[in-house]
C-alpha positions, 0 to 999 in steps of 0.5 A: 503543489502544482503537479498535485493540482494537475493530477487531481484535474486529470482525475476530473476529466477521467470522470467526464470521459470515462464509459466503462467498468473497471475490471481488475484493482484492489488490493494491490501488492504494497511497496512492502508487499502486503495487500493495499495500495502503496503504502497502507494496508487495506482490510481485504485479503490479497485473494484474487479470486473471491469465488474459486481458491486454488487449492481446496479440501473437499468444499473448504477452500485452502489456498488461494490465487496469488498476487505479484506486484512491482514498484519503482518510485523515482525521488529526484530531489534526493535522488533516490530510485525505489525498486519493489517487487512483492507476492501475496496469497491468502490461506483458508479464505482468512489469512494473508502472507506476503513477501516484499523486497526492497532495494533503496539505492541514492546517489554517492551512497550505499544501495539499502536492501530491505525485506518484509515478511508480513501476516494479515487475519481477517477479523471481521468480513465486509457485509457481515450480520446480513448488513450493508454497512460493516466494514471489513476489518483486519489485523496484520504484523510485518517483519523488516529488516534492512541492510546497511543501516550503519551503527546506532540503529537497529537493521530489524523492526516490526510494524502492527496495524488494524485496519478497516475498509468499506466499499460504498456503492449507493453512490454514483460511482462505487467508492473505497473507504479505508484508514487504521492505526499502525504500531511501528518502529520504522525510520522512513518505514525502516530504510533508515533502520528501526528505533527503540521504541514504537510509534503510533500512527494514522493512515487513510485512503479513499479511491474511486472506482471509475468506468473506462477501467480506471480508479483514481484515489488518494493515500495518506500516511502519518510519519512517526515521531521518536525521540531523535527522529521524526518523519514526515507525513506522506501522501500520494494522488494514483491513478489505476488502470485495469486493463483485464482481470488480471493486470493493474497499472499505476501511476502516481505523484507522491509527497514524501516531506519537504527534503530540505528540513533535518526534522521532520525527515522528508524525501521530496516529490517524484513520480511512481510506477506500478503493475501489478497481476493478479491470477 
């Protein structure tokens, strides 16, 4: 709670001291790859470029400027290292495809490797009917699996979500509001493997976008529950700073349940580190 408390001060004083206009952000390339922040997917489309596609076909635009994200999440409590690197891109201005590629390796235990294929369709574009109030909405499905599960757990699932996100600008400062629901089978989002069965959840985000080029934000995800395995809740306190168009860093506290508890499953506190680059 103490290193929360400070990151969410230093965010304070970001907002006395900041004096210019943040360039690059949002989406970013998630731990499992797909466009969002860390966790949670947002409703935009990992197009880097919301003018200019790629590749275009007379005036219809085919594909877009792709994303690359790395990640690597330190969890000393449980001694975990969490490297991720992921690419997205987006086809016709509509849909999202991502890769993201996992490796979980903890102290005296064998190395997990986990892999995401995921597919996101804009549903509903931000602004639409001439309005300034229509969240953009999207829908998306990711593929898992995971090596070294061991037995009695399923090494593939599959995660569905919906999606809406809103930025608000009639504020002081530009703000980015998202949450959805997800469908998922995954045990800590499938490095302990897949259940049976599904799990409805919740998650939400909120990020400020300040001058100096940085955002600072807040990310919450619910833990599913299945019938012999429970996870905790997670959150995490970022700050992003973009230094151009293209790059993205990130630093950020994250909570991942109280570890020492069998149920929920929880993997302790720690520190992440992100960049990302954006053509």
């Amino acid at each position: 709670m103490k290193k929360f408390i400070l990151v969410l001060a230093l965010f304070a004083l970001m907002v006395v001291f900041s004096i210019k206009d943040v360039l690059a952000g949002p989406p970013l390339n998630s731990i499992e790859g797909k466009g969002g922040i860390a966790f949670n997917p947002l409703a935009y489309l990992a197009d880097s470029d919301g003018e200019d596609s790629h590749l275009k076909a007379g005036n219809t635009d085919v594909l877009g400027k792709p994303r690359f994200g790395i990640w690597h999440v330190s969890l000393g409590d449980v001694k975990v290292d969490w490297t991720a690197i992921g690419v997205a891109d987006t086809l016709f201005k509509r849909l999202e495809v991502s890769y993201g590629y996992e490796t979980i390796n903890q102290q005296n235990t064998t190395a997990k490797h986990k892999n995401n294929i995921g597919a996101k369709l804009l549903l509903l574009p931000e602004n639409s009917f001439d309005t300034k109030f229509v969240p953009a909405v999207s829908a998306g499905v990711i593929a898992k699996h995971t090596s070294n599960v061991g037995t009695g757990t399923d090494a593939s699932g599959e995660d569905y979500y919906l999606v809406a996100t809103k930025l608000i600008t009639q504020l002081p400062r530009p703000v980015l509001v998202s949450g959805g629901l997800l469908s998922t089978k995954g045990k800590a989002t499938g490095v302990f493997g897949y259940d049976k069965d599904s799990d409805e959840t919740g998650f939400g985000n909120i990020d400020v976008i300040l001058p100096l080029n940085l955002i600072a934000g807040f990310e919450y995800k619910q833990g599913p529950k299945y019938s012999d395995w429970k996870d905790a809740n997670y959150y995490d306190a970022h700050i992003a700073y973009t230094p151009n168009a293209n790059l993205t860093l990130v630093l950020a506290y994250v909570n991942a349940g109280d570890e020492t508890k069998s149920s929920p499953v929880g993997l302790g506190d720690g520190v992440v580190l992100s960049a990302q680059y954006a053509f």
